[in-house]
C-alpha positions as CSV (number, residue, x, y, z in Angstrom):
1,X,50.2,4.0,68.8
2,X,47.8,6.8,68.3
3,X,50.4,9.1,67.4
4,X,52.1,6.3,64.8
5,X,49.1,6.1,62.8
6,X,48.1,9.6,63.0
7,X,51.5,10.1,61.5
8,X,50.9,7.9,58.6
9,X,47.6,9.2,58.0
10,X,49.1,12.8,57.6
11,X,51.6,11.5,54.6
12,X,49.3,9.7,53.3
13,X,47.4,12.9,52.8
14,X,50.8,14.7,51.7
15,X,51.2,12.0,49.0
16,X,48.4,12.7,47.7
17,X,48.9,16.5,47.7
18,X,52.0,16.4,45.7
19,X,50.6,14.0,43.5
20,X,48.0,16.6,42.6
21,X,50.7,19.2,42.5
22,X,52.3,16.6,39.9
23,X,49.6,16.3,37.7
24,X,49.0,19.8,37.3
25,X,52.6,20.5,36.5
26,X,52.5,17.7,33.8
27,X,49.0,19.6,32.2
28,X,50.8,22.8,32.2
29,X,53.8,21.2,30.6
30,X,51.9,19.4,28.0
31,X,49.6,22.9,27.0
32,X,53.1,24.5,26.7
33,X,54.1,21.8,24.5
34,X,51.3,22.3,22.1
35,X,51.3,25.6,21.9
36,X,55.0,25.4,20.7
37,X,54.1,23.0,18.5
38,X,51.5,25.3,16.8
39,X,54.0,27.8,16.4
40,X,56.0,25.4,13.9
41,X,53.6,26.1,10.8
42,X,53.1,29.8,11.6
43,X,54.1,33.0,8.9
44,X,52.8,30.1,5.4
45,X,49.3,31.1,5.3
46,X,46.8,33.9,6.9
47,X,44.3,31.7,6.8
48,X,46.4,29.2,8.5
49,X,47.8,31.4,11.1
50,X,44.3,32.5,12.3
51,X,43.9,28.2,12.7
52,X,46.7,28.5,14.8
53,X,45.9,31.0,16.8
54,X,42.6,29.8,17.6
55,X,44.3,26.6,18.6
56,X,46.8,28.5,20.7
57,X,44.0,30.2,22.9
58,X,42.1,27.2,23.1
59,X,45.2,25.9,24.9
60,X,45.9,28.9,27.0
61,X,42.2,29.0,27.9
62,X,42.4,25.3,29.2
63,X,39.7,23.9,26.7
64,X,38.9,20.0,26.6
65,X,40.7,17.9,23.9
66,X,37.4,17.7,21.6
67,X,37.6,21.3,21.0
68,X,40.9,20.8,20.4
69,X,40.2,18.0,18.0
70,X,38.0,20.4,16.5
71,X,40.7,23.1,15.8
72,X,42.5,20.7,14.5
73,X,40.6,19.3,11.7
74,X,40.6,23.3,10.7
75,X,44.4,23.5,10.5
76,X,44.1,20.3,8.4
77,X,41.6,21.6,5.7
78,X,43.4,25.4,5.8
79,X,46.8,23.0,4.7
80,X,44.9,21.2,1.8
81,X,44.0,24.6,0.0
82,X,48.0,26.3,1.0
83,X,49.1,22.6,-0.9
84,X,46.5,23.4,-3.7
85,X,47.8,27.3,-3.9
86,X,51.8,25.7,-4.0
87,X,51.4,24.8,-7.4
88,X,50.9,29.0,-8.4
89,X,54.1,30.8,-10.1
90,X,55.9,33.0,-8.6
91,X,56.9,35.2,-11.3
92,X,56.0,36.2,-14.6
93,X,53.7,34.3,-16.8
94,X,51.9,30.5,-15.7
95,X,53.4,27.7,-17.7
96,X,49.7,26.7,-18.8
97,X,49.3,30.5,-20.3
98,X,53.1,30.0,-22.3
99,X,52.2,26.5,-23.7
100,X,48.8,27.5,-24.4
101,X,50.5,30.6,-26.5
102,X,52.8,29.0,-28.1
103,X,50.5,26.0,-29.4
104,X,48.6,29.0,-30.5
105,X,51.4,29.7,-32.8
106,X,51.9,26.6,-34.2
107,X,50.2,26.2,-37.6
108,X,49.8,22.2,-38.2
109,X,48.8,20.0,-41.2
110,X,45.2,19.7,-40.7
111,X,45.1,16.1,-40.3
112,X,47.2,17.7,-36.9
113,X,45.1,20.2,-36.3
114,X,42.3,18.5,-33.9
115,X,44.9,16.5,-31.6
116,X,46.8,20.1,-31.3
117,X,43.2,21.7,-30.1
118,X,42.5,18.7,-27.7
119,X,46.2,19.3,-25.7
120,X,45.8,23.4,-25.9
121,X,42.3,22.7,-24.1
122,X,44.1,20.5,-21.3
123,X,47.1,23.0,-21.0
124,X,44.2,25.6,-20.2
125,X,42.0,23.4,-17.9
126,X,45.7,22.2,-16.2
127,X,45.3,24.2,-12.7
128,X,48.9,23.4,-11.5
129,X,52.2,22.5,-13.1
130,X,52.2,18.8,-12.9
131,X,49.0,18.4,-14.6
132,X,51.3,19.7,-17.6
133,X,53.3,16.3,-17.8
134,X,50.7,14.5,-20.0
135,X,49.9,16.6,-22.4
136,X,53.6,18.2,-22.9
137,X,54.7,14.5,-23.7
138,X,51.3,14.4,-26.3
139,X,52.7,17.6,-28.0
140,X,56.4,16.0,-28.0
141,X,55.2,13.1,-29.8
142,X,52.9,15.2,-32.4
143,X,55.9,16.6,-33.5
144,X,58.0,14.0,-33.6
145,X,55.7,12.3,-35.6
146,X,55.6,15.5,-38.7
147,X,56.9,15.2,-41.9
148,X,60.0,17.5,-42.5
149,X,60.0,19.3,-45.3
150,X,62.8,20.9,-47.1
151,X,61.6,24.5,-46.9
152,X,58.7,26.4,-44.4
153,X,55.8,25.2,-42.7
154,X,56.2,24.2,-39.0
155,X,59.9,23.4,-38.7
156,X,60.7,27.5,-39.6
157,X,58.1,28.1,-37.1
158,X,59.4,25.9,-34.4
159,X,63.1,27.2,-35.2
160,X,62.7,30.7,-36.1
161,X,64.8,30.4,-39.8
162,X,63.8,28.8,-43.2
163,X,63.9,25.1,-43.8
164,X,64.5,22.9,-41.2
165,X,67.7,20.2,-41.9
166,X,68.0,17.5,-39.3
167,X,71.0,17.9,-37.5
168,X,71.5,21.8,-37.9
169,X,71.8,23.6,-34.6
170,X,69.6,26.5,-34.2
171,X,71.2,29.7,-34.8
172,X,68.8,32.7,-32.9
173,X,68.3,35.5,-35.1
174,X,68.5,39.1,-33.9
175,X,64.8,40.1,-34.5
176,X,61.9,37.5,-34.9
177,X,60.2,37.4,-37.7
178,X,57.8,34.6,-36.4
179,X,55.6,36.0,-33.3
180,X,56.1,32.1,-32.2
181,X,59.6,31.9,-30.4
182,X,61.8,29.2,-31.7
183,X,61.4,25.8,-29.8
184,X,64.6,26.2,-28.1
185,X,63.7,29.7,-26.5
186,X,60.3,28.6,-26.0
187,X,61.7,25.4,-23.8
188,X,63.9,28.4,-21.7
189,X,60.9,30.1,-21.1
190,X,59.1,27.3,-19.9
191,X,61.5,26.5,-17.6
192,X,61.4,29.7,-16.5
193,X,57.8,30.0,-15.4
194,X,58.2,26.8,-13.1
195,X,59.0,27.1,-9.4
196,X,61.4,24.2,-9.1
197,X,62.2,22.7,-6.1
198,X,66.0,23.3,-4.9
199,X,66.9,19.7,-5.9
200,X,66.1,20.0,-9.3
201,X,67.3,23.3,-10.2
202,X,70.5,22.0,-10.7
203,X,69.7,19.3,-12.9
204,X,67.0,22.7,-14.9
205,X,70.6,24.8,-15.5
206,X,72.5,22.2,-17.6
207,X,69.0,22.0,-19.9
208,X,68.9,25.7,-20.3
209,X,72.6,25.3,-20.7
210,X,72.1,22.5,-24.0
211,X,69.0,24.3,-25.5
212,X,71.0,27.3,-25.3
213,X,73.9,25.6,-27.2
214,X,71.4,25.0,-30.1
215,X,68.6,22.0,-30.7
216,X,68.3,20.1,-33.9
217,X,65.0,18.8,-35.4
218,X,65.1,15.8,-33.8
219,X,65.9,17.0,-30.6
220,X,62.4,19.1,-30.0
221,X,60.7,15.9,-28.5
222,X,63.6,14.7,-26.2
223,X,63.8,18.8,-25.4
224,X,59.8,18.2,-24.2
225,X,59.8,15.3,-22.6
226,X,63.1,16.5,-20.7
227,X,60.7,18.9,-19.0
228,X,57.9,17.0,-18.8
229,X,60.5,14.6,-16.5
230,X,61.1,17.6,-14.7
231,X,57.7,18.5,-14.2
232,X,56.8,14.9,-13.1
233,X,59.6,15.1,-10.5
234,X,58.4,18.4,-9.4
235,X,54.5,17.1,-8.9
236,X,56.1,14.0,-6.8
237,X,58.0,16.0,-4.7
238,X,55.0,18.4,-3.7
239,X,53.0,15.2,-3.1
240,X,56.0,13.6,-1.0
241,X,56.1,17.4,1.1
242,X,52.2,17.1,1.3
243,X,51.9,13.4,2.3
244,X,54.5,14.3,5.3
245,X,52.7,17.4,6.2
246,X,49.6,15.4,6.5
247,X,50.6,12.8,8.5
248,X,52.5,15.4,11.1
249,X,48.8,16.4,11.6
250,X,47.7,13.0,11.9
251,X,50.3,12.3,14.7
252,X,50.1,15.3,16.4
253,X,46.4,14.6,16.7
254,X,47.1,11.1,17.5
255,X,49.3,12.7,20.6
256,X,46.5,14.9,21.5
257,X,44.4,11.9,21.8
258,X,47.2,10.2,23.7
259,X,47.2,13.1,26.1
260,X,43.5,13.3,26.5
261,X,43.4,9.3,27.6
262,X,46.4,10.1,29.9
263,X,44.6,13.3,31.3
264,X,41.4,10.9,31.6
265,X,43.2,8.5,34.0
266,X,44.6,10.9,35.9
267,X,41.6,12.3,36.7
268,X,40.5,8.5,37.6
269,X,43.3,8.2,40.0
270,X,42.9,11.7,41.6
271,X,38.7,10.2,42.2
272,X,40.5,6.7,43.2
273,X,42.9,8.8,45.4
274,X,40.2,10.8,47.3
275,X,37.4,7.7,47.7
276,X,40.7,6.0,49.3
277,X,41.0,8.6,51.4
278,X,37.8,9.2,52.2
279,X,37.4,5.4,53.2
280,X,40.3,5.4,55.3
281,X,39.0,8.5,56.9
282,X,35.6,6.6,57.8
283,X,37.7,3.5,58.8
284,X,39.9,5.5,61.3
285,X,37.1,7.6,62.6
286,X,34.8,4.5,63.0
287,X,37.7,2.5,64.5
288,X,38.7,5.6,67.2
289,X,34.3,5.9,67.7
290,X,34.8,1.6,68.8
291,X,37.9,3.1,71.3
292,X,35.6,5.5,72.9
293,X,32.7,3.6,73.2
294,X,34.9,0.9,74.6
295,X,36.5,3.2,77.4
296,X,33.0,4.4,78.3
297,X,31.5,1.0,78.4
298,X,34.5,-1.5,80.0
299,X,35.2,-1.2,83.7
300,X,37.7,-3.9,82.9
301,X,41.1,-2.4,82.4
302,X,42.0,-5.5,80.6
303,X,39.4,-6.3,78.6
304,X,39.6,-2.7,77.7
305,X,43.2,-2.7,76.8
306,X,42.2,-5.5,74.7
307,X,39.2,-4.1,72.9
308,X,41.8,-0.9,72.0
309,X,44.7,-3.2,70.7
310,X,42.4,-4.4,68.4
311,X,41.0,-1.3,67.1
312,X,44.6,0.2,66.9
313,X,45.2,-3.1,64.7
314,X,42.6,-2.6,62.5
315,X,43.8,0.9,62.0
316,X,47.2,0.3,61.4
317,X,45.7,-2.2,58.4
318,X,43.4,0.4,56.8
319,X,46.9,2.3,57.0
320,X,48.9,-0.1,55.3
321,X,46.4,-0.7,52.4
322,X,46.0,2.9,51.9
323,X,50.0,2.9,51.9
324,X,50.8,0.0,49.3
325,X,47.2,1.4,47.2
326,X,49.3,4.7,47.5
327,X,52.3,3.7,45.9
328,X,50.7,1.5,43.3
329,X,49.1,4.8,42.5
330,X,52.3,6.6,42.5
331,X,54.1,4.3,40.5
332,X,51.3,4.5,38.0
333,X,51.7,8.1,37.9
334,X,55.7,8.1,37.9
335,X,55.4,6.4,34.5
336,X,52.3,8.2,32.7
337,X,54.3,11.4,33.7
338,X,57.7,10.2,32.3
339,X,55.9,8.4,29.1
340,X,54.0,12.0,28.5
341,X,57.0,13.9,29.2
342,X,58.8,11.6,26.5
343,X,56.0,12.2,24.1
344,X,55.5,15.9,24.5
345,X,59.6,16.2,24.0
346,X,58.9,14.1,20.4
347,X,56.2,16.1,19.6
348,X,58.3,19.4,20.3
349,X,61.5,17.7,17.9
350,X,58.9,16.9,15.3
351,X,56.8,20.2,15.0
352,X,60.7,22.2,15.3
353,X,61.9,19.8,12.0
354,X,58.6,20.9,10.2
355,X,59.1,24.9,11.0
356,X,62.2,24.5,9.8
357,X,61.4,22.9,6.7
358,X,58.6,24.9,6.1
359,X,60.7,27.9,6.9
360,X,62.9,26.8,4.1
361,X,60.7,25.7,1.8
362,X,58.9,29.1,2.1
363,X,62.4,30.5,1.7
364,X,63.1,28.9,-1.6
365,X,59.9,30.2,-2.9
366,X,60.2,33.6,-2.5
367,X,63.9,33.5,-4.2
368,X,64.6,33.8,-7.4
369,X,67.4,31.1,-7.6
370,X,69.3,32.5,-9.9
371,X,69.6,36.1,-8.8
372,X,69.2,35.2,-5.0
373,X,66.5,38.4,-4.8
374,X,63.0,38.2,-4.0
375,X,60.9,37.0,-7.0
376,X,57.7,38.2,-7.6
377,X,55.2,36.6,-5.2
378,X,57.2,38.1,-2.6
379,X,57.2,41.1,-3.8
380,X,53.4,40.5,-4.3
381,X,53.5,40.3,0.0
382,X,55.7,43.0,0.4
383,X,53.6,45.7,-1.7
384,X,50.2,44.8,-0.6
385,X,51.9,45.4,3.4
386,X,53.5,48.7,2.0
387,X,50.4,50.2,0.0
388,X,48.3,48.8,3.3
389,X,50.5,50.6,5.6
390,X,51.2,53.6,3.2
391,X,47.2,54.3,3.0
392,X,46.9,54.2,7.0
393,X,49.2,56.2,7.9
394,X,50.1,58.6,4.7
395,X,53.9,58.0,4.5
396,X,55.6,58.6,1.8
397,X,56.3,55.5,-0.8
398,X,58.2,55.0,-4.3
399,X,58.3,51.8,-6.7
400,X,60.9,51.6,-8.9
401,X,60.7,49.6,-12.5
402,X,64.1,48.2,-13.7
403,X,64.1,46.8,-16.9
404,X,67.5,46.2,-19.0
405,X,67.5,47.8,-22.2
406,X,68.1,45.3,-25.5
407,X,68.4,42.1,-23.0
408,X,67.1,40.1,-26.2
409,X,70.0,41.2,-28.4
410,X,72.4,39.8,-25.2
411,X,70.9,36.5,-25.2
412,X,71.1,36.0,-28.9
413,X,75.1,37.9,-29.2
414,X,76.7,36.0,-26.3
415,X,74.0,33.2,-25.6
416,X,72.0,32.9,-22.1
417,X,74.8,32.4,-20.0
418,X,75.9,36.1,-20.5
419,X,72.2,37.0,-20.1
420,X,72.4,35.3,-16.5
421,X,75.4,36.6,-15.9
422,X,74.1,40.4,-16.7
423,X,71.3,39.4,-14.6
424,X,73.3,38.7,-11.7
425,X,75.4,41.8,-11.7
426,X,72.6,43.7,-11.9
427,X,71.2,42.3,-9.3
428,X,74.7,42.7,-7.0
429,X,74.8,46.6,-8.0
430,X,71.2,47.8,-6.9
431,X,71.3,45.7,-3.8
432,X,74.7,47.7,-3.1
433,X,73.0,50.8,-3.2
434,X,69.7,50.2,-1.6
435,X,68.9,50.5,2.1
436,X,67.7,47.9,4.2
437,X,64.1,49.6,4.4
438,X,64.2,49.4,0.8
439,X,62.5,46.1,-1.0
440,X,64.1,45.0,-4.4
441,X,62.7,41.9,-6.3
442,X,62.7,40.4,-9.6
443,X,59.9,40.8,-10.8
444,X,60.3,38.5,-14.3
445,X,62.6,38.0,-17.1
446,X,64.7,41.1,-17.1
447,X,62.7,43.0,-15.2
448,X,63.5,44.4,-11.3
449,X,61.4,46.2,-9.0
450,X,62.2,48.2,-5.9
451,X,60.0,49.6,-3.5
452,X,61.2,52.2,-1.4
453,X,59.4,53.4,1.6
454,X,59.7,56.8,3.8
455,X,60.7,58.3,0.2
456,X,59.1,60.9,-1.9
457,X,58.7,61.0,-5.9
458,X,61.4,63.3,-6.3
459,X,63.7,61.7,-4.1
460,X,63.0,58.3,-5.8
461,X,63.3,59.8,-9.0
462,X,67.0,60.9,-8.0
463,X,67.8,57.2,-6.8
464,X,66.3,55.9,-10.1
465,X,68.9,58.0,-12.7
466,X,71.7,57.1,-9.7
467,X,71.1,53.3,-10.0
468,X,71.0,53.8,-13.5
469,X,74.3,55.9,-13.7
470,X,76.3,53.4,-11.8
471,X,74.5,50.1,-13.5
472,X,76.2,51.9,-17.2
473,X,79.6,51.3,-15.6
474,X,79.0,47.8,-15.5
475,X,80.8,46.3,-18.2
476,X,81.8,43.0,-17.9
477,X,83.3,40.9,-20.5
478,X,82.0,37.3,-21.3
479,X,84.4,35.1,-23.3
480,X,86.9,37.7,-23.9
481,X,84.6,40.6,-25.3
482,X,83.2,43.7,-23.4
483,X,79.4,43.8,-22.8
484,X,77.9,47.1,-22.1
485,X,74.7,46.9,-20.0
486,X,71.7,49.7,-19.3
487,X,69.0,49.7,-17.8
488,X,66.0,51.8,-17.9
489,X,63.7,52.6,-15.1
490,X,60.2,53.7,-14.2
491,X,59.5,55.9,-11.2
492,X,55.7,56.2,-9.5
493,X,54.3,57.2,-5.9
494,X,50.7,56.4,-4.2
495,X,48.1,58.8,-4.6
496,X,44.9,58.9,-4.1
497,X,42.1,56.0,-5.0
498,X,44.9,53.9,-6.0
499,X,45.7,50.5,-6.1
500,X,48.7,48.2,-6.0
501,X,47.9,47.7,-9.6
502,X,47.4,50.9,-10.5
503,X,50.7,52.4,-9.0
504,X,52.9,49.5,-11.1
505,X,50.9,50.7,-14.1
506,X,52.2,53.9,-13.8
507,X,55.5,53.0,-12.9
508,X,55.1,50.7,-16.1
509,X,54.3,53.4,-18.4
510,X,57.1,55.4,-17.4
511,X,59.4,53.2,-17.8
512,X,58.0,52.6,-21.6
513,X,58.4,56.2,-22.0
514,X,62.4,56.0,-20.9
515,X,62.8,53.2,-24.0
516,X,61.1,55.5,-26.2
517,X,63.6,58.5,-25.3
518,X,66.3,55.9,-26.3
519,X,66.7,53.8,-23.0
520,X,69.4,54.3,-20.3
521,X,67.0,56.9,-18.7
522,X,64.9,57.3,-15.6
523,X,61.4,58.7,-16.3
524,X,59.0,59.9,-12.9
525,X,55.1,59.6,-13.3
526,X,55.2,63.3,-13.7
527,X,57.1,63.6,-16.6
528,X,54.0,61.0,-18.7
């Protein structure tokens, strides 16, 4: 009888071994689980990353959920000010600083005058895109509301020819006389300074593709409050993407908490598990201290056999509670483990669904949709890691500016679609020749840039006229009729007490300086 519930005493104490062994598997599992769920917003933000990293070696460092929580209420604010920087271009000029130029342009009757001050003050106060929805719709309705006269004032403005009849299409001229575009290029370049979503570019192409095709009077308001709908789309999706980022926070903090209460009571069993075994350690030794004194004390072989009997009885019953208590506890523990396990594995699903649409998100905008290149906040990136790396360690490094000669005069011959169209073979011969090392971006409008490191100014120089050599074979014919495209190029290297800035002004002026030879050339900074 001894041995029997020595025996169960000894499992009983094994039980609770690998129930300890359990738990710490489970705390491992779930640290692993957050740490891959704060990889899923990693590469958006520095300041975001160096959130997640603290969180990452809070977790590896075994710290308590309340510094957790703490880390977490970081990440949150560091995703507020990315969602407040979304709304920034990436190319080329805001769409604030166009409307705001082109209003400056307009010259109104005076009764006009004051309403067209009031919106070019909220286009410059506007500190993202869809703050432009209001006013743009106010502007459409000022000038639906003007007079049309049969000669001048606004309407030759707005379309870039004298008079104005309702119902005319626009026809572009070569050369503006007006310094305000016409409204129908005006609306193309507005379009063009917004980052639009995937889903709407689509629906952006056909109105470039109709304001292209010419706008009458009467269609400059629709034209307006066409991309003022656009713009409105565009500020609901960002809030839609910002509403579900924020609430992925809120649930994975949620499942922190979750896992803190779960952690809690396992730490109350573990406590429950050792009192129990403690008590049925005093039980057993106080029942076996009864069996001794009872053998020392009873002569009577019977009344001593008696006495042990009921010790052993009381010993197997301390043994049986601490058994059924025991696999209570288990159970208990069987299902916090698999309800953990289940939301750890949710967690995981949900943070890999937000890297990958952050991923693609971040994806789309650093493309330029039409070309399929980098635009220019990644080339932005790109050239403050080249200029960082090229000032550390002294390698060499070349930028390249690409601009295509008489792009204007393309636009207005063959209409926009042969301008996109030159765009995109431009775009399909540089990439051909460039190396993989090499970083080539569209940097706005007509305008490329490649940066090109482990090369010299010479060397760049000799890629530049190349590029430019095999981009003059490039005709292509558009509606029957042969195009010829050039390009002109601008070639600069680091030196000294530069800046990022700096070097692309160089670059910049040499490229001006190839126009004023008579384009198709590539100029070096040694050569200004």
């Amino acid at each position: 009888m001894a041995d029997d519930w020595k025996q169960k005493y000894l499992a009983c104490l094994d039980r609770q071994e690998r129930a300890e062994a359990e738990w710490q598997a489970a705390e491992t599992l779930l640290r692993q689980g957050l740490t891959r769920v704060a990889l899923a917003a990693e590469g958006i933000d520095n300041r975001l990353d160096r959130d997640l990293e603290r969180l990452r070696k809070a977790i590896r460092s075994g710290a308590v959920v309340g510094d957790l929580e703490r880390v977490i209420e970081d990440i949150t604010e560091a995703v507020v000010r990315l969602d407040e920087r979304r709304a920034e271009q990436a190319a080329g000029p805001s769409a604030q600083a166009v409307l705001a130029a082109w209003v400056d342009g307009l010259q109104l009757p005076r009764a006009q005058r004051g309403a067209l001050r009031r919106i070019r003050r909220t286009f410059e106060q506007a500190e993202e895109p869809g703050q432009l929805e209001p006013p743009l719709r106010e502007l459409a309705g000022l000038l639906e509301a003007l007079p049309t006269p049969a000669e001048g004032g606004v309407m030759r403005r707005l379309f870039g020819r004298s008079g104005g009849v309702p119902g005319e299409p626009l026809e572009p001229a070569e050369e503006a006389v007006d310094a305000t575009p016409p409204v129908a290029e005006f609306c193309i370049q507005l379009l063009d300074t917004l980052s639009l979503p995937g889903e709407l570019e689509d629906e952006a192409e056909r109105l470039r593709e109709r304001l292209a095709a010419g706008l009458t009077e009467g269609g400059i308001a629709p034209a307006l409050g066409a991309i003022a709908d656009l713009i409105s789309r565009m500020r609901l999706q960002m809030e839609s993407e910002k509403t579900e980022l924020q609430e992925f926070l809120r649930q994975l903090t949620g499942g922190l908490q979750d896992i803190d209460q779960s952690l809690a009571g396992a730490k109350d069993q573990q406590r429950d598990v050792i009192d129990s075994s403690r008590e049925l350690s005093d039980a057993v030794r106080a029942q076996v201290h009864h069996i001794e004194t009872s053998v020392d004390q009873t002569d009577d072989p019977q009344q001593l056999k008696q006495a042990v009997q009921q010790r052993l009885e009381a010993i197997r019953r301390h043994l049986d509670e601490y058994r059924e208590s025991d696999e209570a506890r288990q159970q208990r523990l069987e299902a916090q483990l698999l309800a953990l396990n289940q939301r750890v594995q949710e967690m995981e699903r949900e943070g890999e669904q937000l890297r990958r649409r952050l991923r693609e998100k971040h994806e789309q905008a650093v493309r330029d949709p039409l070309t399929g290149l980098h635009n220019r906040l990644a080339f932005d990136e790109r050239m403050a890691q080249e200029f960082a790396r090229w000032k550390r360690y002294q390698q060499p490094l070349v930028l390249l500016v690409v601009d295509i000669d008489r792009f204007k005069r393309i636009n207005d011959t063959y209409g926009h679609k042969a301008g996109d169209k030159a765009l995109k073979i431009i775009a399909e011969r540089v990439l051909g020749e460039v190396r993989e090392s090499d970083f080539l971006a569209r940097y706005g409008g007509e305008e490329f840039v490649i940066l090109m490191p482990e090369t010299g100014l010479a060397d760049g120089a000799l890629v530049a006229d190349k590029l430019r050599g095999n981009v003059a074979k490039s005709q292509f014919h558009y509606q029957g009729e042969a195009v010829t495209i050039t390009v002109s190029i601008g070639v600069a290297a680091p030196r000294e007490g530069d800046t990022p800035e700096s070097l692309f002004q160089r670059a910049d002026r040499a490229l001006y300086l190839a126009k004023e030879r008579g384009r198709n050339r590539a100029v070096s900074e040694d050569e200004l």
